[in-house]
N, C-alpha and C positions, 0 to 999 in steps of 0.2 A: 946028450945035451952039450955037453966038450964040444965036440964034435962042431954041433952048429955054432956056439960061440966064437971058435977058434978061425971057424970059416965064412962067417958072417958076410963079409962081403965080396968072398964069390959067390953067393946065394943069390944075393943082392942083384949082382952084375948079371948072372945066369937068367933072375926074375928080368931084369931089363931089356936083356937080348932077346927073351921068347917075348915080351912085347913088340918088340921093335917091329920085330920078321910078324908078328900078327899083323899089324898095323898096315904094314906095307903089303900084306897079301889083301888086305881088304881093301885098299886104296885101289891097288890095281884092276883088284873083284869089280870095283866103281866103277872105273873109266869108263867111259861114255866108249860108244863103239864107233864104226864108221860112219850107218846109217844117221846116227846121231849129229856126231862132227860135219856131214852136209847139212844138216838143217841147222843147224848154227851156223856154218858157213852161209846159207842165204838168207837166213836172219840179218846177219850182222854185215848183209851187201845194202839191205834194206836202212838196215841203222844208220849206217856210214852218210849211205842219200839223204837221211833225214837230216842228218846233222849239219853235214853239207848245208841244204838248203835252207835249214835255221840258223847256223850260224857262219855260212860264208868260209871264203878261203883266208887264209893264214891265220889260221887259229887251230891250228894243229893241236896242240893240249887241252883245248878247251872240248875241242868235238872229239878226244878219244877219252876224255872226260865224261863227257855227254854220253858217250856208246857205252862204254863202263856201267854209267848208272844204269842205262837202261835194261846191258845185259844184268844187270844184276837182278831187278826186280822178275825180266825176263829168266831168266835159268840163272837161280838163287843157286840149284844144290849144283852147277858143274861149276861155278866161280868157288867153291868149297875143293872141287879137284884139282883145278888147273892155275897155273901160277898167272899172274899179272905180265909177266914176261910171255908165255904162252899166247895168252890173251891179246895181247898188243901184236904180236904176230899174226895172229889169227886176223888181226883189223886191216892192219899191213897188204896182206891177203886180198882183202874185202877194199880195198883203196884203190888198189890196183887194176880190178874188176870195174869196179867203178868209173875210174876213168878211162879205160876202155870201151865201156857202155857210152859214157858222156861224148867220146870223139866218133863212136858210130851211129848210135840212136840217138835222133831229134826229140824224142818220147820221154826221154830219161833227160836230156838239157833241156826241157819245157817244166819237167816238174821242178827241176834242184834253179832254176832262174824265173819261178815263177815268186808273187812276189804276195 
C-alpha cells in the first residue's frame, strides 16, 4: 500500500498513457477508408454546385459555411473524425473540380446560373 501511495502519480500517468494509445488506435480503427473518402469526395462536388448556385460568387465563407452544415447533417459521424482543416481541404478539392466542370460542361453552367 506504500508502494502505491509513494508512486501515485506514475500510476496515474501510466493510466493516462494506456488511454491515450487506446484512443488513438480507435480513432484510426474509424477512419473512413478510401472507397469512403470518394463518395464524400462526390458528395461534396455536388455541395459545392449547390452552394454556388444559392449563393453566388464571392462569398467564399459563407458557402464553405453552407457545405459544412450540410456535410454535417450529411456524415454526422466522419465530421466526428476528421478536422475542420481536413474538411476545408477536402472542399478545396471539390472547388476545383468544379470549376473545371463549369468551364467545360454547359450542363453544369445551366444549372449553377440558373435562377
Amino acid at each position: 500500500m506504500e508502494q502505491i501511495i509513494n508512486n501515485w502519480a506514475l500510476i496515474i500517468a501510466a493510466v493516462a498513457l494506456v488511454v491515450s494509445v487506446v484512443t488513438a488506435v480507435i480513432k484510426f480503427t474509424n477512419m473512413p477508408t478510401a472507397a469512403q473518402i470518394a463518395k464524400v469526395k462526390e458528395w461534396l462536388l455536388y455541395a459545392v454546385t449547390m452552394a454556388e448556385k444559392e449563393l453566388g460568387g464571392g462569398t467564399g465563407k459563407l458557402k464553405l459555411r453552407y457545405v459544412y452544415d450540410l456535410f454535417l447533417t450529411k456524415f454526422n459521424w466522419l465530421a466526428k473524425v476528421i478536422t475542420f482543416e481536413q474538411f476545408s481541404a477536402l472542399v478545396d478539392e471539390a472547388l476545383e473540380e468544379m470549376k473545371r466542370l463549369l468551364e467545360s460542361n454547359n450542363a453544369v453552367k445551366d444549372i449553377v446560373n440558373k435562377e
